[in-house]
Phi, psi and omega in degrees: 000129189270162171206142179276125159217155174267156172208146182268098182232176209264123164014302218267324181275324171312282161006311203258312186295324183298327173271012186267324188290326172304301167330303185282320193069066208213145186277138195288323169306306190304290176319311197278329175292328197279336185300290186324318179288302172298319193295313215302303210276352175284320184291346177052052162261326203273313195299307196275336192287316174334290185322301204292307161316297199289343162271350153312307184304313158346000000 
């Protein structure tokens, strides 16, 4: 189940995301959506909460 949220960026990141996603051919939410999901799992925030479910489970 997917769920929608909004985010707010600046003139300059709007931009940058329009022209990559064009580049890529890719819808600028998919791109920004696919960033966000990579910085999460780079922050190793995604890793640890992951840990916690499967360690609950135990």
């Amino acid at each position: 189940m997917s769920i929608q949220i909004r985010i707010s960026v600046s003139k300059e990141i709007n931009d940058l995301l329009e022209k990559v996603a064009k580049k890529l051919g890719k819808k600028k939410s998919m791109l920004a959506r696919e960033l966000m999901e990579q910085k999460m799992y780079d922050n190793k925030w995604i890793q640890t909460k992951l840990r916690e479910v499967f360690d609950e489970e135990e």
